[in-house]
C-alpha positions as CSV (number, residue, x, y, z in Angstrom):
1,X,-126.8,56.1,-130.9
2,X,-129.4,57.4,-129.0
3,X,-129.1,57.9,-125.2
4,X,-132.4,58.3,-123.1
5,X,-130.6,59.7,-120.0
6,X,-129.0,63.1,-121.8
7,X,-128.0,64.8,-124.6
8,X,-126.4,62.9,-128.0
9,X,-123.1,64.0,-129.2
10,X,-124.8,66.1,-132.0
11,X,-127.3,67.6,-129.9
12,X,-123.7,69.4,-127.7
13,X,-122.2,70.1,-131.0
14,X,-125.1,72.3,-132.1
15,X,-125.2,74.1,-128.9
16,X,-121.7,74.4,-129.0
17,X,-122.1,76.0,-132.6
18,X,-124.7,78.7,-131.4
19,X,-123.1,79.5,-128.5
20,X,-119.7,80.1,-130.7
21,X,-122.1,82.0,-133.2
22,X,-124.0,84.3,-130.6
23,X,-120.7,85.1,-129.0
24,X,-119.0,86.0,-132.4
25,X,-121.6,88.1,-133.2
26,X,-121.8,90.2,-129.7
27,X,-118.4,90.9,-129.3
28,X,-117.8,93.0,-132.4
29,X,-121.4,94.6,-131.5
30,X,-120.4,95.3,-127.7
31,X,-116.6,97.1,-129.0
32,X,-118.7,99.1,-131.2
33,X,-120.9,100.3,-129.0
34,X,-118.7,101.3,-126.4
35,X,-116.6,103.3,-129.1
36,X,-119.9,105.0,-129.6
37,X,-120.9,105.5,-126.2
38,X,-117.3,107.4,-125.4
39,X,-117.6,109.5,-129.0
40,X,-120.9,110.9,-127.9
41,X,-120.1,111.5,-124.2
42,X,-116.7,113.5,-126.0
43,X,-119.3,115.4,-128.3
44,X,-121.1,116.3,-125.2
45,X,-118.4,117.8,-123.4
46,X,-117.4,119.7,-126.7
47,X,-121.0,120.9,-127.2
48,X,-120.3,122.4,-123.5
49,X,-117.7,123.6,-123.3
50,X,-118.6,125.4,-127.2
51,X,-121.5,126.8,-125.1
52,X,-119.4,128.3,-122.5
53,X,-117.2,130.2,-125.0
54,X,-119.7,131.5,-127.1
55,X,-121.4,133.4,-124.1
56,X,-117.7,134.1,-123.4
57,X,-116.8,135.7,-126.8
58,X,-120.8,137.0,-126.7
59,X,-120.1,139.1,-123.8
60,X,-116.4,140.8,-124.8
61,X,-117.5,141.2,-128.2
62,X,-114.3,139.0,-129.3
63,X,-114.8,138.1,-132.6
64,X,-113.8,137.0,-135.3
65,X,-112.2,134.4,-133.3
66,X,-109.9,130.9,-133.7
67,X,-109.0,129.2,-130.2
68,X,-107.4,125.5,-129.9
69,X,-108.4,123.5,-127.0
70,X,-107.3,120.0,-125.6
71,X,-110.2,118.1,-124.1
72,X,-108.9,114.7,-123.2
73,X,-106.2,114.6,-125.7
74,X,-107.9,115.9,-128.9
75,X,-107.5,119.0,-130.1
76,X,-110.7,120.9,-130.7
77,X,-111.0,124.4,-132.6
78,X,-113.3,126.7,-131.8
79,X,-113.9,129.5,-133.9
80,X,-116.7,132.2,-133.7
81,X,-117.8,134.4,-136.9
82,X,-120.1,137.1,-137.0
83,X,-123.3,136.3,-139.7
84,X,-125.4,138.9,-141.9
85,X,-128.2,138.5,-139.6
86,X,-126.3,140.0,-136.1
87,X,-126.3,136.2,-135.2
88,X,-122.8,134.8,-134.1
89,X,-122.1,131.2,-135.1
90,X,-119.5,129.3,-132.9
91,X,-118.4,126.1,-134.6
92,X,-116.3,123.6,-133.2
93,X,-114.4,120.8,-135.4
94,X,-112.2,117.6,-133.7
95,X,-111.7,114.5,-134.9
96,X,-113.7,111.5,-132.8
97,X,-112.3,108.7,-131.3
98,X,-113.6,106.2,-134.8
99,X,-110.8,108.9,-136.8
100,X,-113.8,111.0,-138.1
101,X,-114.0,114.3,-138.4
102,X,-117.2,116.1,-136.8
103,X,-118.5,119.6,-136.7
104,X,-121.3,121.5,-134.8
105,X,-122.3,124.8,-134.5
106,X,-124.4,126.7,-132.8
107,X,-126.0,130.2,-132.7
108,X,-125.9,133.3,-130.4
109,X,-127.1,136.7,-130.6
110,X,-125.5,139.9,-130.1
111,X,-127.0,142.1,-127.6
């Protein structure tokens, strides 16, 4: 049955299809990248706020030190160790919004 004037019956039911198969395929991809999106904008107030308290701890010569902070509702632990080479290393370790655990450290030296 072939109509001249619009679409067959078949024609709708593949678009239908795609359209069902494009919009299966971008929701999953849209969540996930949102959960990304907020687990790196948390990393980057962590890398920060890490920052701050190393010149903190840098400039009362407080270390060896372990300090617990909530940033949005996670707990984050700080803790600042003095390495062989007069460097201090500040790490912080949370657990991300996807349930895994992350660490970063950086470096600061002593005056």
């Amino acid at each position: 049955m072939k109509n001249s004037n619009g679409f067959s019956v078949i024609e709708a039911f593949v678009s239908l299809g795609i359209l069902v198969l494009v919009a299966t395929s971008f929701l999953p991809l849209a969540s996930f990248v949102s959960y990304e999106k907020e687990a790196l904008s948390h990393k980057r107030q962590i890398v920060l706020l890490l920052h701050d308290e190393l010149q903190s701890v840098l400039m009362k010569n407080d270390f060896p030190t372990t300090r617990k902070v909530f940033l949005d509702s996670v707990v984050t632990t700080f803790e600042f160790t003095n390495t062989e080479s007069r460097l201090i290393k500040g790490c912080a370790t949370w657990t991300n919004i996807r349930n895994r655990n992350e660490e970063i450290c950086i470096y600061g030296k002593q005056k």
